[in-house]
C-alpha positions as CSV (number, residue, x, y, z in Angstrom):
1,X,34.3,-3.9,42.5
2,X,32.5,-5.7,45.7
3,X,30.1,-8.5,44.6
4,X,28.5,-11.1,46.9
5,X,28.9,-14.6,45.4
6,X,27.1,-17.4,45.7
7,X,29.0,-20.8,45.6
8,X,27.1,-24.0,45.5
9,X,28.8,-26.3,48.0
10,X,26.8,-30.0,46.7
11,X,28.7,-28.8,42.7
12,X,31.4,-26.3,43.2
13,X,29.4,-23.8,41.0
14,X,29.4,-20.3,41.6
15,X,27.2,-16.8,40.7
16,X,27.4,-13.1,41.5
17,X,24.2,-12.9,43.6
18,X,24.3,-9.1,44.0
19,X,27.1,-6.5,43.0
20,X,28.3,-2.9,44.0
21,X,29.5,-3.2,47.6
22,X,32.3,-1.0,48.7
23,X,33.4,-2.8,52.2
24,X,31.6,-5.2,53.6
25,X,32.0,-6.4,57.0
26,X,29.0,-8.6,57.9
27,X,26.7,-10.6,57.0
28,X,23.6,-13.1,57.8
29,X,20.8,-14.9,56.8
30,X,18.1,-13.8,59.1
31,X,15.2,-16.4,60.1
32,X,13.5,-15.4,57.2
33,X,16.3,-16.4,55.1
34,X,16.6,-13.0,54.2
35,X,20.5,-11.2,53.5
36,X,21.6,-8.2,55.4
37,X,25.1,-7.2,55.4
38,X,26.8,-4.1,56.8
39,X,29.5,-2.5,54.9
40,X,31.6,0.7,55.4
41,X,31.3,3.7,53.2
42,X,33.7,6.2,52.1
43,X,34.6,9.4,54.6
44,X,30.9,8.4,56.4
45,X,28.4,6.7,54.6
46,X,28.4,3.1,56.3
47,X,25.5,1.1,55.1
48,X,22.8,-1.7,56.3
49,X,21.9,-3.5,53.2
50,X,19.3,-6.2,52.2
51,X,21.0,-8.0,50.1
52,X,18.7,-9.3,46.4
53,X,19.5,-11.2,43.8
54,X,20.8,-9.5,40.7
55,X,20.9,-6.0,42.4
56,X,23.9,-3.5,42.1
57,X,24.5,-1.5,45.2
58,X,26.2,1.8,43.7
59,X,30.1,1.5,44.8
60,X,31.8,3.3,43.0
61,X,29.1,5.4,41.8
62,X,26.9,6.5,45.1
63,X,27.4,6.4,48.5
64,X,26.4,8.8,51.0
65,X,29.3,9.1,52.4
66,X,32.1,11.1,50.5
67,X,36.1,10.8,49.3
68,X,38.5,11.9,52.5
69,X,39.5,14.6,50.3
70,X,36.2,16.0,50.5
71,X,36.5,19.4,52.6
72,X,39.5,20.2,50.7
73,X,38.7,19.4,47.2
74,X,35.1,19.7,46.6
75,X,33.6,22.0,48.8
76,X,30.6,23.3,46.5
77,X,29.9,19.5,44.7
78,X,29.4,16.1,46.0
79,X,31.8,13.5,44.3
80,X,29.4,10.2,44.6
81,X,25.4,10.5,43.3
82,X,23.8,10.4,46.7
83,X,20.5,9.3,45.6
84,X,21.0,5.1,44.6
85,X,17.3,5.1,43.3
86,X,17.5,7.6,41.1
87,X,20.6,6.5,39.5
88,X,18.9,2.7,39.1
89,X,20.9,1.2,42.1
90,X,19.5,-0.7,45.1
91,X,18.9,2.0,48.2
92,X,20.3,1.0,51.8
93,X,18.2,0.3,54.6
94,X,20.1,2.8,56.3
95,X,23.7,5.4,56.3
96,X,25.4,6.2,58.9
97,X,26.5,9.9,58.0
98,X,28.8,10.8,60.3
99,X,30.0,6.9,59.5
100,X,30.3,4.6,62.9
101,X,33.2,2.1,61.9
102,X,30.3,-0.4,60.9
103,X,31.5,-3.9,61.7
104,X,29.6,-6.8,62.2
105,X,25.3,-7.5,62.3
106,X,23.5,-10.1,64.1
107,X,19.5,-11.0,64.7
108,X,18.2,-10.8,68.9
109,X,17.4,-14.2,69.1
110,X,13.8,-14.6,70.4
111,X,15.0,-16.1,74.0
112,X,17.4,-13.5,74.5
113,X,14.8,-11.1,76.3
114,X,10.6,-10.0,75.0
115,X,11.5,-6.7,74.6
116,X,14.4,-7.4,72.3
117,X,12.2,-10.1,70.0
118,X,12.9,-8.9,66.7
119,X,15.8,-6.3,67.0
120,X,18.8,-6.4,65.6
121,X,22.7,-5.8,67.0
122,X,25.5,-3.9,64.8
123,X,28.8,-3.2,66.1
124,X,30.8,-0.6,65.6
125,X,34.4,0.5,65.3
126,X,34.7,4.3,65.7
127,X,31.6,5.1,67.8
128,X,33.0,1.8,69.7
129,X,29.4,1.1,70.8
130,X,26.2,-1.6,69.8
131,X,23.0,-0.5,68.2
132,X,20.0,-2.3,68.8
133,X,17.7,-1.7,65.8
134,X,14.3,-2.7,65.0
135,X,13.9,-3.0,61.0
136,X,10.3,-2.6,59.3
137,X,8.9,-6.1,58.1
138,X,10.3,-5.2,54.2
139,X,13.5,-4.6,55.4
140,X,13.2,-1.1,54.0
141,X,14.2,1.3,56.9
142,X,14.9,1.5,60.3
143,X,12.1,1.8,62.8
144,X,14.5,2.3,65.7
145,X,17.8,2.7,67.1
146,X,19.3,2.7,70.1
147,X,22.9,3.0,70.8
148,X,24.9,1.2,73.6
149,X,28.0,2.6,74.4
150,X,30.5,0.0,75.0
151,X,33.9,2.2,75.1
152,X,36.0,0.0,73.0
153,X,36.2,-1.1,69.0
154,X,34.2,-4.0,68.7
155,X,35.2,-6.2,66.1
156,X,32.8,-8.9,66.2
157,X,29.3,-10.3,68.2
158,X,28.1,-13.9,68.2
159,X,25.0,-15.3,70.7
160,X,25.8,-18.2,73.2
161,X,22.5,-19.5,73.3
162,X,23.1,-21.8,76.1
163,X,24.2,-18.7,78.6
164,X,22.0,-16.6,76.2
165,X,24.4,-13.9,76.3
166,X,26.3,-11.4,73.3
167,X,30.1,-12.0,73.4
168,X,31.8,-9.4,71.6
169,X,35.3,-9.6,70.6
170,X,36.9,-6.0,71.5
171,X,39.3,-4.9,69.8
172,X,41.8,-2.3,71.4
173,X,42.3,-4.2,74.9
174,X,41.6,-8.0,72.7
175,X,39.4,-9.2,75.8
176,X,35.9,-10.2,75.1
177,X,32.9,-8.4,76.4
178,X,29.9,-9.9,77.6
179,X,25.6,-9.0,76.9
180,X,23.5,-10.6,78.9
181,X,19.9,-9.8,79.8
């Protein structure tokens, strides 16, 4: 099942760093040089995770999402435990239940605009929108979130610092969309 590794470029060496990830699609090292990585879940349930050493997420186990073959097949149960706590995993930051197509994550650089110090972008497939989040300092929940409709699948977002704008990388008409304050 999904493990994030860590490999040791100076030696070659390698470690699972953390374990029980279903999809993952990004994932960064924020300026505290702490992990977050999105990852979809199963029919809904894409997550925001901080990623810790030694820690299992729940795939296969629990997600709060559900199997596609939910509304036909288990109608009065869920299939996956949906409390990770409880069942000694690692809990999300955040689900998306209805799920949004989670793609990729990326940290507001502080020049981008004041009102934005601190926030967060994550792309989406499905919804085909951004969400600006603001995280608590623990990386724990969400304190905001505000979506931006885009209208297309957005695949990927990177920061050109010297235009200090967001290109994202759309998917459906493969043009790139620009973020700028």
């Amino acid at each position: 099942f999904g493990k994030t590794i860590f490999l040791n470029l100076s030696n070659n060496k390698f470690e699972v760093f953390s374990s029980g990830h279903r999809n993952p699609q990004g994932l960064i090292l924020n300026i505290d040089g702490k992990i977050i990585s999105t990852e979809h879940g199963p029919y809904g349930g894409d997550e925001i995770n901080h990623i810790k050493k030694g820690k299992n997420y729940g795939w296969p186990i629990s997600s709060y999402g559900e199997r596609y073959e939910y509304k036909e097949n288990y109608k009065n149960e869920f299939y996956y435990k949906k409390n990770h706590y409880l069942n000694s995993f690692q809990e999300p930051i955040f689900s998306f239940v209805p799920s949004i197509g989670i793609s990729q994550i990326i940290q507001v650089p502080d020049n981008f605009h004041p009102k934005w110090k601190g926030n967060y972008l994550v792309s989406s497939l499905q919804s085909k929108s951004l969400y600006r989040v603001k995280f608590d300092k623990n990386l724990t929940k969400i304190i905001f979130s505000e979506k931006i409709f885009i209208g297309e699948r957005i695949r990927d977002i990177i920061y050109d610092d010297s235009n200090r704008t967001f290109l994202l990388a759309l998917e459906n008409s493969g043009s790139v969309g620009i973020l700028g304050n």
